[in-house]
VEXKOL-955850 format. One record per residue (C-alpha): residue number from 1; z, x, y. Coordinates in pm, 1 decimal, padded with zeros to 6 digits, always signed. Layout:
// VEXKOL-955850
+------+----------+----------+----------+
! resi !        Z !        X !        Y !
+------+----------+----------+----------+
!  NUM !        Z !        X !        Y !
...
+------+----------+----------+----------+
// end
This chain:
// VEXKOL-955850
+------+----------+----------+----------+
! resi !        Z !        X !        Y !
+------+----------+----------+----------+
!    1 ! +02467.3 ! +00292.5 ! +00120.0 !
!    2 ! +02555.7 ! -00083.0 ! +00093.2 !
!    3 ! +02672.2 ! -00182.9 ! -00174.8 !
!    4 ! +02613.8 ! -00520.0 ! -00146.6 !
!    5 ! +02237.7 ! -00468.1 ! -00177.3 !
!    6 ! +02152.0 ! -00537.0 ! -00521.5 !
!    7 ! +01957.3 ! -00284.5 ! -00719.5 !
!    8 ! +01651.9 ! -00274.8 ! -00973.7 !
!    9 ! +01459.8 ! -00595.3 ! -00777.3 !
!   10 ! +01161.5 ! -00644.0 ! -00881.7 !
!   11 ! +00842.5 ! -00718.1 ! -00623.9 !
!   12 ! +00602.3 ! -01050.2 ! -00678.2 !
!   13 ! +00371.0 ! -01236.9 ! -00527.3 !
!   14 ! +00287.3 ! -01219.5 ! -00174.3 !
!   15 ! +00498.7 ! -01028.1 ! +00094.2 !
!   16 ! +00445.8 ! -00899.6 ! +00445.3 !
!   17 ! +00494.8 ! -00629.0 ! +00639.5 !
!   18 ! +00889.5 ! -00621.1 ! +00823.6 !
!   19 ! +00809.2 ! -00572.8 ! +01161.3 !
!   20 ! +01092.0 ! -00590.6 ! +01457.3 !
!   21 ! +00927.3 ! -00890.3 ! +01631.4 !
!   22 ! +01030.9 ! -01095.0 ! +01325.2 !
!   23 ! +01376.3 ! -00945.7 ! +01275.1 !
!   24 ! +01566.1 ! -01232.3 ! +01484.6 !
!   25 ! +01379.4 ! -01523.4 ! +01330.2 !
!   26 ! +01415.9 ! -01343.6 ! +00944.7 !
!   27 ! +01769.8 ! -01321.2 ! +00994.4 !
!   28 ! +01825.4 ! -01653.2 ! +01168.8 !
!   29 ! +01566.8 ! -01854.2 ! +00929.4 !
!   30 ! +01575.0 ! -01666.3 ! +00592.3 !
!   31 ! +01197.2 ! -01776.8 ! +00497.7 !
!   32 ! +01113.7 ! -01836.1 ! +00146.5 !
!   33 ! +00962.7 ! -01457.1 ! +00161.3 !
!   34 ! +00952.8 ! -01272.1 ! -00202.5 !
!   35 ! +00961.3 ! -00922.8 ! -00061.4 !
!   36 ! +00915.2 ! -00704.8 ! +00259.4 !
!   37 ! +00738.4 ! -00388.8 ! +00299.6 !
!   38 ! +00908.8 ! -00115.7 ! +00539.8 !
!   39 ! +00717.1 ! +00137.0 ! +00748.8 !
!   40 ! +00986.9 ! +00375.0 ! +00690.3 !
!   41 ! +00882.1 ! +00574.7 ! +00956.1 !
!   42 ! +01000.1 ! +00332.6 ! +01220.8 !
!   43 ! +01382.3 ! +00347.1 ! +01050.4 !
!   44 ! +01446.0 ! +00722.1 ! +01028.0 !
!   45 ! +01455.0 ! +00832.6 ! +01374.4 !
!   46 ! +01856.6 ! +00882.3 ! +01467.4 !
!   47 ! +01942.3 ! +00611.2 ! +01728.5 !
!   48 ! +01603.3 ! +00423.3 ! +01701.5 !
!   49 ! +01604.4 ! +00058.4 ! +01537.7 !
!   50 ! +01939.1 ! -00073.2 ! +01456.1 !
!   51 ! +01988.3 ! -00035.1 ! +01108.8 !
!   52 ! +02233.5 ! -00308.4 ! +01030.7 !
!   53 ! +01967.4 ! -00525.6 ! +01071.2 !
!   54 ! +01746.8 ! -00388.3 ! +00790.9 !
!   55 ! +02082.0 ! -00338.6 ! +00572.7 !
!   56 ! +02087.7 ! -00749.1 ! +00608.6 !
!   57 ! +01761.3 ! -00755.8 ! +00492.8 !
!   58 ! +01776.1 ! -00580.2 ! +00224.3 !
!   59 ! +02092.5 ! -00759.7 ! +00103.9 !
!   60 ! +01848.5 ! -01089.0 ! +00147.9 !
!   61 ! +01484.4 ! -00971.1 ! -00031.4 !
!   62 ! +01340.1 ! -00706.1 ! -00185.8 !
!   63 ! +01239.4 ! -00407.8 ! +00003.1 !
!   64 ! +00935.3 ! -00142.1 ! -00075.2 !
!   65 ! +00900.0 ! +00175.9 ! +00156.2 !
!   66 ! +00544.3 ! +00280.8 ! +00308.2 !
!   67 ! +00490.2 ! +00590.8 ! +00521.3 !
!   68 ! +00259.4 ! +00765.7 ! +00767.8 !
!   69 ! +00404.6 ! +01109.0 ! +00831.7 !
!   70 ! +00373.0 ! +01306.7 ! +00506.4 !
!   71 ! +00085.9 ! +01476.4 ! +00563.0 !
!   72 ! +00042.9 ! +01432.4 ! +00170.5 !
!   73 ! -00318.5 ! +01632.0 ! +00203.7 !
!   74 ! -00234.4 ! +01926.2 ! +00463.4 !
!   75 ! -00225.4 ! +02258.7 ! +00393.7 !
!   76 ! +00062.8 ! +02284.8 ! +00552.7 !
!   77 ! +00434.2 ! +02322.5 ! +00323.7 !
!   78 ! +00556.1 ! +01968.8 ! +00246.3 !
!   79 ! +00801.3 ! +01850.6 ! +00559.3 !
!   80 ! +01102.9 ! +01826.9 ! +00298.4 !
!   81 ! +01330.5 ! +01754.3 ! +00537.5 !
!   82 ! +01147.7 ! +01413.9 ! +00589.2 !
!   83 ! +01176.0 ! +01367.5 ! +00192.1 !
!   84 ! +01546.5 ! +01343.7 ! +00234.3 !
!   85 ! +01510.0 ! +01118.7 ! +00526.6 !
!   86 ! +01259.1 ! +00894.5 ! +00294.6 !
!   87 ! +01512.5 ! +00939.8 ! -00016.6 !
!   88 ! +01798.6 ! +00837.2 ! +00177.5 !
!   89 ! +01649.0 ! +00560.9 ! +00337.5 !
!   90 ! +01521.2 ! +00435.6 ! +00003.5 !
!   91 ! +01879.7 ! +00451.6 ! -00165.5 !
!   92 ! +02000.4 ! +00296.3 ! +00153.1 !
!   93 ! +01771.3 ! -00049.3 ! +00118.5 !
!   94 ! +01737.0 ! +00004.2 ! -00251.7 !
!   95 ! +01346.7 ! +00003.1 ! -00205.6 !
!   96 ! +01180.4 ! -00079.4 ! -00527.4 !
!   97 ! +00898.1 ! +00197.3 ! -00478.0 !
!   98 ! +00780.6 ! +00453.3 ! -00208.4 !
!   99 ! +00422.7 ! +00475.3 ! -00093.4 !
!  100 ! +00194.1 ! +00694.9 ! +00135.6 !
!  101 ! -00184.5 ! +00810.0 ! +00192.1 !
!  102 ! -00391.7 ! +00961.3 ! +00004.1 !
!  103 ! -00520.7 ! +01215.1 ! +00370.6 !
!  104 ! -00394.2 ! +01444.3 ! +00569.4 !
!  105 ! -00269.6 ! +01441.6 ! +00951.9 !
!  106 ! -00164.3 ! +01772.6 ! +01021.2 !
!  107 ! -00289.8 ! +02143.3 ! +01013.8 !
!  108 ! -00138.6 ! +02479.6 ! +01127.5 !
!  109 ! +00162.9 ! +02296.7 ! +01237.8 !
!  110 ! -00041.7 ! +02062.6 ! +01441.0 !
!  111 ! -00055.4 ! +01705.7 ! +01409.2 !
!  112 ! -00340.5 ! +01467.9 ! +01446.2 !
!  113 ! -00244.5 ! +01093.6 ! +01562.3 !
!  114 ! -00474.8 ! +00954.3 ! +01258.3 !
!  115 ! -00495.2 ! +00928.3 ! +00873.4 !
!  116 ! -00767.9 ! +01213.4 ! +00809.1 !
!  117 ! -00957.4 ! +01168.6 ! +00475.0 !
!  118 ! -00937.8 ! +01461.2 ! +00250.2 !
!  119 ! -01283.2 ! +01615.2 ! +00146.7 !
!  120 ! -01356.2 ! +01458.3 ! -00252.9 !
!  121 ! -01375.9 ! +01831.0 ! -00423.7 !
!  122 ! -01208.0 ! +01985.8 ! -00755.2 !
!  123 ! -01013.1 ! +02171.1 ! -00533.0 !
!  124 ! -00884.6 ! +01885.7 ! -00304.3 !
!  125 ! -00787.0 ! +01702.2 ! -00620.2 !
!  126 ! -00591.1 ! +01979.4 ! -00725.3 !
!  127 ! -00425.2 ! +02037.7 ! -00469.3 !
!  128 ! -00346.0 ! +01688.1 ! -00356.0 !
!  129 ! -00201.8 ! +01658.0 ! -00727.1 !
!  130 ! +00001.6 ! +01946.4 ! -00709.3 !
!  131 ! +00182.3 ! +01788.6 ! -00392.6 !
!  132 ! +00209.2 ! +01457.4 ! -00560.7 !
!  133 ! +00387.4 ! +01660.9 ! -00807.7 !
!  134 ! +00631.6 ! +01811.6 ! -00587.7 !
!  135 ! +00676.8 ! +01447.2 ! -00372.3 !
!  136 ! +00761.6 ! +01328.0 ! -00709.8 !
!  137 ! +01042.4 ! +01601.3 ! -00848.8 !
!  138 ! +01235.1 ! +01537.4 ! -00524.6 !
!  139 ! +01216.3 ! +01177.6 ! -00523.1 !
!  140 ! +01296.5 ! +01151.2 ! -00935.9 !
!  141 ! +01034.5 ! +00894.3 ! -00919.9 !
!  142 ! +00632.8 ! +00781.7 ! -00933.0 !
!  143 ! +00521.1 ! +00735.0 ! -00611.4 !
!  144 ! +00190.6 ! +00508.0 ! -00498.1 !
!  145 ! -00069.9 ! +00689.1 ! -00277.3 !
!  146 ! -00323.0 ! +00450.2 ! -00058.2 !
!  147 ! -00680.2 ! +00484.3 ! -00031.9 !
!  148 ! -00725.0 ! +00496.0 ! +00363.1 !
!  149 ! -00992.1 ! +00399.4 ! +00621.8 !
!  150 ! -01280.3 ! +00679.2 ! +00773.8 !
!  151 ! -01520.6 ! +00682.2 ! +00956.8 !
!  152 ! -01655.1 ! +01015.4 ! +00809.0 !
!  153 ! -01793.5 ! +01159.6 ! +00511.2 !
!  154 ! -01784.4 ! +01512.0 ! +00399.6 !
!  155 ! -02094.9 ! +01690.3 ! +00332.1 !
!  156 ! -01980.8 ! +01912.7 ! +00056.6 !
!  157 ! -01766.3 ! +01628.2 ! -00137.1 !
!  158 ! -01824.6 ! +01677.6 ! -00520.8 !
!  159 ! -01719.0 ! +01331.3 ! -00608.4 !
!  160 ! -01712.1 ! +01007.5 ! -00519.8 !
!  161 ! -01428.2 ! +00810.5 ! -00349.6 !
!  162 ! -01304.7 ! +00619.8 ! -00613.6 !
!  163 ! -01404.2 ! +00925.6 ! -00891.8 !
!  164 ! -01131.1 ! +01142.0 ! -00620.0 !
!  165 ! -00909.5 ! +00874.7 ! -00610.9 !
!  166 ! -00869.3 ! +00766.1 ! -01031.0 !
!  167 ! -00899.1 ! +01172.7 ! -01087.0 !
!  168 ! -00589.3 ! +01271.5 ! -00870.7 !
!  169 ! -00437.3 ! +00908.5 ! -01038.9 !
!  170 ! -00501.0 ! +01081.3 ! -01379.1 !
!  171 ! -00323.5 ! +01415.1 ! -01274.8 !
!  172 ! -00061.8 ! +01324.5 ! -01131.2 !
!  173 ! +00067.6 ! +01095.5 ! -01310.3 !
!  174 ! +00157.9 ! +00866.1 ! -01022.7 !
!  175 ! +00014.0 ! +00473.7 ! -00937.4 !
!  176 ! -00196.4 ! +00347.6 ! -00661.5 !
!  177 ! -00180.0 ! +00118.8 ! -00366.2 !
!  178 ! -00534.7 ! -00018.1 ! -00288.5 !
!  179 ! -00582.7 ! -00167.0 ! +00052.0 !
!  180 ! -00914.4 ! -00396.2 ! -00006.2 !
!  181 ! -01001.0 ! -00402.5 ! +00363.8 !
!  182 ! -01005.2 ! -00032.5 ! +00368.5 !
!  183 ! -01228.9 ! -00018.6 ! +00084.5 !
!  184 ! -01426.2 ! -00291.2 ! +00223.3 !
!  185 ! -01435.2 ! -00136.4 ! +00564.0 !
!  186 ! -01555.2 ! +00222.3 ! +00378.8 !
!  187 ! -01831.9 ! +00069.0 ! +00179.9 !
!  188 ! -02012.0 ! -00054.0 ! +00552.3 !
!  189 ! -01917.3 ! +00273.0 ! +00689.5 !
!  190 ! -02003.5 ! +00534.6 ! +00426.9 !
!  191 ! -02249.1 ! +00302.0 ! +00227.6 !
!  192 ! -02106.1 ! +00247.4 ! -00106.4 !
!  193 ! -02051.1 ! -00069.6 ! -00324.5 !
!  194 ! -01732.5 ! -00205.9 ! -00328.3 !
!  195 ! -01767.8 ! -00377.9 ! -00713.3 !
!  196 ! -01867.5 ! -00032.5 ! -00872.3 !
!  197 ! -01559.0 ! +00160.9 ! -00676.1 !
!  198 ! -01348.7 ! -00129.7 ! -00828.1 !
!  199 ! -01525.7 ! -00049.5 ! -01142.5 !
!  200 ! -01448.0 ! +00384.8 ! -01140.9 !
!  201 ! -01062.4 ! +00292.3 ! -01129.5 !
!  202 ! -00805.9 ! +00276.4 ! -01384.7 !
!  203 ! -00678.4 ! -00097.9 ! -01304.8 !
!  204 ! -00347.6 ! -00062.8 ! -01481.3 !
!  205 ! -00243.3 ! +00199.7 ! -01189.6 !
!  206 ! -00263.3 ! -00057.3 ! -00919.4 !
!  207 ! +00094.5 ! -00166.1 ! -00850.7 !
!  208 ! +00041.3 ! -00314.9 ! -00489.6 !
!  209 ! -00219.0 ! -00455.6 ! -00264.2 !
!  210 ! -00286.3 ! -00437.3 ! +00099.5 !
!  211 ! -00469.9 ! -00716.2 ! +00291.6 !
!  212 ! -00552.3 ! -00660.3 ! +00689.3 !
!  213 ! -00766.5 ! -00745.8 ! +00961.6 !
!  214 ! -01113.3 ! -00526.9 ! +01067.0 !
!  215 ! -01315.9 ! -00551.2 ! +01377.9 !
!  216 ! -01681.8 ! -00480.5 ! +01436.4 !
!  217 ! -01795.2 ! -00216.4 ! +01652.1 !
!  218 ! -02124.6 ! -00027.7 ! +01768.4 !
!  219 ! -02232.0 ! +00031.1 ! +01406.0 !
!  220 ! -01900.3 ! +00062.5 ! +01195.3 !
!  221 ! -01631.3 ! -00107.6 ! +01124.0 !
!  222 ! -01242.9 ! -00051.6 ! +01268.7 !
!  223 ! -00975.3 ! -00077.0 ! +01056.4 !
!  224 ! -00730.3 ! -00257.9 ! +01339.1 !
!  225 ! -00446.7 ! -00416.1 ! +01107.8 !
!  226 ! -00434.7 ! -00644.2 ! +01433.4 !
!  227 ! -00658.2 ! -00990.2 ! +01364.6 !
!  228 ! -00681.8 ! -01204.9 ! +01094.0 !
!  229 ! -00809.8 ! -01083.7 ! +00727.2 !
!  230 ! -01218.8 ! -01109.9 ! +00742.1 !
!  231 ! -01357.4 ! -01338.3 ! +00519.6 !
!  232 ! -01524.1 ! -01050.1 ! +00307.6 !
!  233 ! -01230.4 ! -00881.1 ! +00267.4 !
!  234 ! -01087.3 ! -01216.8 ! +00123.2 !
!  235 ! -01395.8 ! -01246.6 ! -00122.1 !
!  236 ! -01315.0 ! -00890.5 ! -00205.4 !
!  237 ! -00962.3 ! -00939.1 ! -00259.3 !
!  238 ! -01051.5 ! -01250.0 ! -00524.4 !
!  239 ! -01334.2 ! -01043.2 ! -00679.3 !
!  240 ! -01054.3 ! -00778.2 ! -00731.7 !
!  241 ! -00795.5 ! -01038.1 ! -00900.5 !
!  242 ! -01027.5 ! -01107.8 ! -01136.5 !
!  243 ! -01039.5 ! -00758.5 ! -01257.3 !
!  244 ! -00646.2 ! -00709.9 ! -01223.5 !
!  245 ! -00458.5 ! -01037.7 ! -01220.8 !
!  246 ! -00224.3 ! -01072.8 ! -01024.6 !
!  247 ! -00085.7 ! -00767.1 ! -00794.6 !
!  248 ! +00190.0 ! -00783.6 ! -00570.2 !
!  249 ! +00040.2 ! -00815.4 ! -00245.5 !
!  250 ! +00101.4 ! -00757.9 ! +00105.1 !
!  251 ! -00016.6 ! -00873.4 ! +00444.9 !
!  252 ! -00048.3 ! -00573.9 ! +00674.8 !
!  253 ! -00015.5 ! -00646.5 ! +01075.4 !
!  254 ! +00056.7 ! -00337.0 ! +01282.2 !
!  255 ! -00073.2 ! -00419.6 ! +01602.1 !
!  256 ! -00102.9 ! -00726.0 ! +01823.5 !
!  257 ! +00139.9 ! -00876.8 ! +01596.1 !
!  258 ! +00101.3 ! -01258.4 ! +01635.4 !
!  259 ! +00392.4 ! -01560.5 ! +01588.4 !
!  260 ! +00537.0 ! -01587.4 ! +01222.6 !
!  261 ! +00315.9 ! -01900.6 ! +01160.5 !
!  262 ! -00015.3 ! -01696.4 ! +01212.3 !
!  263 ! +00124.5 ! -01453.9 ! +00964.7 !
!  264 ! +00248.9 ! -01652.1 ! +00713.9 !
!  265 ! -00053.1 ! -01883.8 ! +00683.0 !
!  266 ! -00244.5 ! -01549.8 ! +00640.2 !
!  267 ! +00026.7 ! -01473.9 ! +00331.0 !
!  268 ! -00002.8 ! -01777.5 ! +00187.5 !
!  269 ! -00354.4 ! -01806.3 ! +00130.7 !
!  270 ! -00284.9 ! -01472.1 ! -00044.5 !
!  271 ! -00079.1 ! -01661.6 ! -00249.5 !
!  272 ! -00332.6 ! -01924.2 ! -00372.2 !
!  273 ! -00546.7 ! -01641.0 ! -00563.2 !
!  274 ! -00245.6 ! -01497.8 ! -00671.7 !
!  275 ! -00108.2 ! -01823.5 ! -00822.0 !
!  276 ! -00477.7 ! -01894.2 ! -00963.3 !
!  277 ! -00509.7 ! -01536.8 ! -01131.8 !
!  278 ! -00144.4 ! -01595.3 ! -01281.8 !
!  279 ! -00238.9 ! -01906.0 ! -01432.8 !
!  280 ! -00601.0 ! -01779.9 ! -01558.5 !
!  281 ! -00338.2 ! -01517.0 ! -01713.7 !
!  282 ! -00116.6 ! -01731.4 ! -01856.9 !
!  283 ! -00370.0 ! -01939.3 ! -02060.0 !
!  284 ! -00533.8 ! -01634.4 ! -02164.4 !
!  285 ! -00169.8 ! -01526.2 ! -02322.2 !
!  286 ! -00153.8 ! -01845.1 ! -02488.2 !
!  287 ! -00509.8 ! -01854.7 ! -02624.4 !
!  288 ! -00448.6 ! -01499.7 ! -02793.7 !
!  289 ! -00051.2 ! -01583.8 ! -02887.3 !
!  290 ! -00230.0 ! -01920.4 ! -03059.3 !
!  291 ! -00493.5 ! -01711.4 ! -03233.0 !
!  292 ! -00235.2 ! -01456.1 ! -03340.6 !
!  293 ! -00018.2 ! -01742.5 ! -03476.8 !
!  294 ! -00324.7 ! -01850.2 ! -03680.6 !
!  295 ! -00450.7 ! -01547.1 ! -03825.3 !
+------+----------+----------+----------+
// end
C-alpha cells in the first residue's frame, strides 16, 4: 500500500469515471475534480495498466471502486479469489466504497460478455442477499449494488424492479448505486414509470449516482455509456434530486471516450442540480433549525 494516500476521504459532488485516455492530462493538469470512480477490473490483471499511475491518483483525489466481473447473481460459488484482488486493490487506493451489479454474467462456469438481469422472484432475492452477505463478511464492509440495463423481462418475475431491488436493499443490509439512464432506458424498454420506481425505493440507501449516454434503436433503447447524457435522462436525474438531495454523482463514459472538455462540460452541468438541491437543502435546515429555536 502507499502510505502517502490519505485514508477515510469522503466523496462529493460530481466525479467521473478514471479512464486511461485521461491519465496523462490528470496527472499533468490536476483538474479541480472532487473524486474518481475506478473500474477495478481494468487494474487487477498482473502486468496490465501501470499502477503507479493510479497510486498518484489516489494520493491526488478520492477514489471509489466499481466492478463487472462478480457475477453477484450466478449460481455459480462466489470467485473469492477476485474478492482479494478487489480488497487489495481497495486498501491499495484507499477507495472510499466498492460497488457492483445487481445481475449475473456467468453460469456452469461459463461466462456471458453482458450484465444479465436476474429474474424479480422470492427466491432470487434470497439468494442474491445471501451473496451480498458473503461479499460483505470478506470485504468487512457495506457494499453498493447497481440497478443495470435489459432488454428483457422475465415471465415468471413475482415483483417489480424496484420492489426486487429495495427488498434485497432491506435484506442485506447493504446501499445502492442507481444509474438514472438505466432506469430511464428500462422504463421505454420494459414499460414502467420511472417516478413510481423512484417512489418503491428507500431514498436514504442511495449513496451514488450514475449519469450516461443511450442511443435509439429499432424499438428499444441501448444503454452505450458512449454519447452525451439524453436530455430525459437529465430531467430524470433533476426529478430524482428532488426526492434525494444531493447524491454524489458520477459521469459514466466507457466507450468512444471523447476529449476531457466534452466530459467535463457533461460533469459540470451535473454539478448545477447538485449545487441547486444543496442549497434547496440548506434553507430547508435553516427554516427547521429557526423553528426549533422558536418553539
Amino acid at each position: 500500500m502507499t502510505s502517502s494516500i490519505p485514508r477515510s476521504r469522503s466523496i462529493q459532488g460530481a466525479g467521473v469515471g478514471l479512464r486511461t485516455p485521461h491519465l496523462p492530462l490528470i496527472l499533468e493538469q490536476q483538474p479541480d475534480i472532487p473524486w474518481f470512480e475506478l473500474l477495478a477490473d481494468n487494474w487487477l490483471a498482473e502486468g496490465g495498466l501501470d499502477k503507479r499511475l493510479l497510486h498518484q491518483i489516489a494520493e491526488r483525489y478520492p477514489i471509489t471502486l466499481h466492478g463487472v466481473n462478480l457475477s453477484l447473481g450466478s449460481l455459480d460459488p462466489l470467485n473469492l479469489e477476485y474478492l482479494a484482488k478487489i480488497k487489495r486493490l481497495k486498501q491499495e487506493t484507499q477507495a472510499t466504497w466498492y460497488s457492483e451489479h445487481c445481475s449475473f454474467s456467468s453460469f456452469d462456469g461459463q461466462r456471458t460478455p453482458d450484465l444479465l438481469p436476474m429474474p424479480h422472484t422470492e427466491e432470487a432475492i434470497q439468494h442474491l442477499v445471501d451473496r451480498i452477505h458473503q461479499v460483505q463478511d470478506f470485504l468487512q464492509e457495506r457494499i453498493l449494488i447497481e440497478n443495470i440495463s435489459s432488454y428483457v423481462a422475465c415471465n415468471y418475475s413475482e415483483h417489480s424492479e424496484a420492489e426486487f431491488i429495495a427488498e434485497t436493499l432491506k435484506r442485506s443490509d447493504c446501499d445502492l448505486l442507481l444509474d438514472i439512464n438505466n432506469l430511464y432506458v428500462n422504463s421505454i424498454n420494459n414499460g414502467f414509470d420511472c417516478h413510481a420506481y423512484l417512489q418503491q425505493l428507500p431514498i436514504d440507501r442511495v449513496k451514488q449516482v450514475h449519469l450516461s449516454g443511450h442511443q435509439q434503436n429499432d424499438g428499444f433503447l441501448l444503454d452505450t455509456h458512449g454519447s452525451q447524457i439524453n436530455k430525459q435522462v437529465w430531467q430524470l436525474y433533476q426529478d430524482f434530486l428532488e426526492l434525494a438531495g444531493p447524491i454524489p454523482t458520477l459521469i459514466e463514459w466507457d466507450h468512444d471516450v471523447p476529449e476531457w472538455s466534452k466530459l467535463e462540460s457533461e460533469r459540470l452541468l451535473a454539478c448545477q442540480f447538485l449545487d441547486t438541491q444543496q442549497v434547496k437543502k440548506n434553507r430547508a435546515n435553516d427554516k427547521a433549525a429557526i423553528k426549533e429555536i422558536s418553539a
